[in-house]
C-alpha positions as CSV (number, residue, x, y, z in Angstrom):
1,X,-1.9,-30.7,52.0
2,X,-5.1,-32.1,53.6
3,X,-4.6,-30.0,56.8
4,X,-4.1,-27.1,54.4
5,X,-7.4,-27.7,53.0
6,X,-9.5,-28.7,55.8
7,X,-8.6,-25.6,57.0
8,X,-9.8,-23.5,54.2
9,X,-13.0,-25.1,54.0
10,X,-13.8,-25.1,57.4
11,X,-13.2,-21.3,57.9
12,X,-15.6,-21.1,54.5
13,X,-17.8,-23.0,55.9
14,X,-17.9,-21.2,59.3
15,X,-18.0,-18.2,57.8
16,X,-20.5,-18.4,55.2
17,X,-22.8,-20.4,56.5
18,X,-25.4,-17.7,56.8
19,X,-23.2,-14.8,54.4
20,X,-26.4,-12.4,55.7
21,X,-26.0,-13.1,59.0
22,X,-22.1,-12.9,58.6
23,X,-22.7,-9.8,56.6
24,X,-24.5,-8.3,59.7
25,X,-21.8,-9.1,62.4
26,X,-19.1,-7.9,60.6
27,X,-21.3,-4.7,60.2
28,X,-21.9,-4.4,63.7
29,X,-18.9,-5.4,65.1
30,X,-17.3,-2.9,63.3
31,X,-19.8,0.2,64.0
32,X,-20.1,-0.6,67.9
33,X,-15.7,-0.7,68.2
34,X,-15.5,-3.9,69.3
35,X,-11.6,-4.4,68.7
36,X,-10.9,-6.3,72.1
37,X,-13.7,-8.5,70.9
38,X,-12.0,-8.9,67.8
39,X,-8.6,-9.2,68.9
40,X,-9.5,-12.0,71.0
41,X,-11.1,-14.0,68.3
42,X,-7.7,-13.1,66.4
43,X,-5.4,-14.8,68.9
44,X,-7.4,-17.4,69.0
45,X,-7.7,-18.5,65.5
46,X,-3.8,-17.6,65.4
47,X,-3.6,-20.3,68.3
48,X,-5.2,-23.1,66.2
49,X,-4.0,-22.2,63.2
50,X,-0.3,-22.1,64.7
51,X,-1.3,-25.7,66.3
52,X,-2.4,-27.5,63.2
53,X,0.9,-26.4,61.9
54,X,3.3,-27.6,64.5
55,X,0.9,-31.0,64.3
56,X,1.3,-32.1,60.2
57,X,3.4,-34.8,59.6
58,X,4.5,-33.9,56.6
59,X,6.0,-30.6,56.9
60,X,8.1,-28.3,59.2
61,X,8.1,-24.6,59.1
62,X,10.7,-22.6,60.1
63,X,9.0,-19.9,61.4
64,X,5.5,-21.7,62.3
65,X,4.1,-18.4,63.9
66,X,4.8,-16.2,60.8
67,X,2.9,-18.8,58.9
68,X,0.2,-19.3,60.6
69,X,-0.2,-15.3,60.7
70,X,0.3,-15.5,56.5
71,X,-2.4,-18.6,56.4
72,X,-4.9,-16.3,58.9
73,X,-4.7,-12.8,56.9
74,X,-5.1,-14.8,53.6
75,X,-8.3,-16.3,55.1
76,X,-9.6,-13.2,56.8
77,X,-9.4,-11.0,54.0
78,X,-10.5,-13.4,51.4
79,X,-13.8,-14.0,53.8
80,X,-14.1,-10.0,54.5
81,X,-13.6,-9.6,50.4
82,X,-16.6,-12.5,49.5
83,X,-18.9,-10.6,52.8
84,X,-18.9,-7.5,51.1
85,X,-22.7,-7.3,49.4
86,X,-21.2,-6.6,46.1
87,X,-19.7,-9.5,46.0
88,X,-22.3,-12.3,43.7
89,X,-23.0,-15.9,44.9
90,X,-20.3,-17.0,41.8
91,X,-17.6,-14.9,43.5
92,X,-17.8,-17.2,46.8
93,X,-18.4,-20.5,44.9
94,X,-15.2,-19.3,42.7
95,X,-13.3,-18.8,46.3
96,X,-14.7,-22.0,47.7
97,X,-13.4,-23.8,45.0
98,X,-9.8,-22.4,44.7
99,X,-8.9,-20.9,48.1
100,X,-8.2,-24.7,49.4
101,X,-5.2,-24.9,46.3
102,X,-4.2,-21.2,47.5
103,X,-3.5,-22.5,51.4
104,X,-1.9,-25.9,50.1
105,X,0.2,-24.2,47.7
106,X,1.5,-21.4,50.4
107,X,2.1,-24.4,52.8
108,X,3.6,-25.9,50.5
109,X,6.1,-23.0,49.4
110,X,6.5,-22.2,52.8
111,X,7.7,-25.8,54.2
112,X,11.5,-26.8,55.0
113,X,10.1,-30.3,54.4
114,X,7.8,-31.1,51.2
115,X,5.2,-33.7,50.5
């Protein structure tokens, strides 16, 4: 549950430190092509993300890669979905606040061993 979180709000908090400046990589990123780029960055969030879940003490996973891609495409897209400029400042606060309870509560569903 606390890994669950910490993860959530650190990707939040990496990613929206500076939402205009986030805005504006994303944008670029995407116009220049730079899928290798991206790809990399994929695997390597994959990587830690796969890591923290094979360290909790309080849970096992079956399947701890499938997880951890579930856990990264729920935070990639829920970031992506609050970057987009129509999306207001009560939008990300909203997310902030519940996408922590939407990581725990997948973790939790998706444990062989519950808290």
């Amino acid at each position: 549950a606390v890994a669950a979180e910490a993860l959530a709000e650190a990707f939040l908090d990496a990613k929206t430190r500076d939402v205009a400046v986030s805005r504006a990589l994303y944008a670029v990123a995407s116009d220049l092509g730079a899928a290798e780029l991206l790809d990399d960055v994929g695997r390597r969030i994959h990587a830690a993300v796969a890591a923290l879940l094979g360290d909790v003490s309080d849970a096992a996973f079956a399947d701890p890669q499938a997880t951890a891609v579930v856990l990264r495409v729920v935070l990639a897209g829920t970031v992506r979905a609050i970057l987009e400029p129509r999306t207001g400042a009560d939008a990300t606060a909203i997310v902030r606040r519940e996408l922590p309870t939407v990581c725990r509560t997948y973790l939790a569903g998706a444990a062989l061993v519950r808290p």
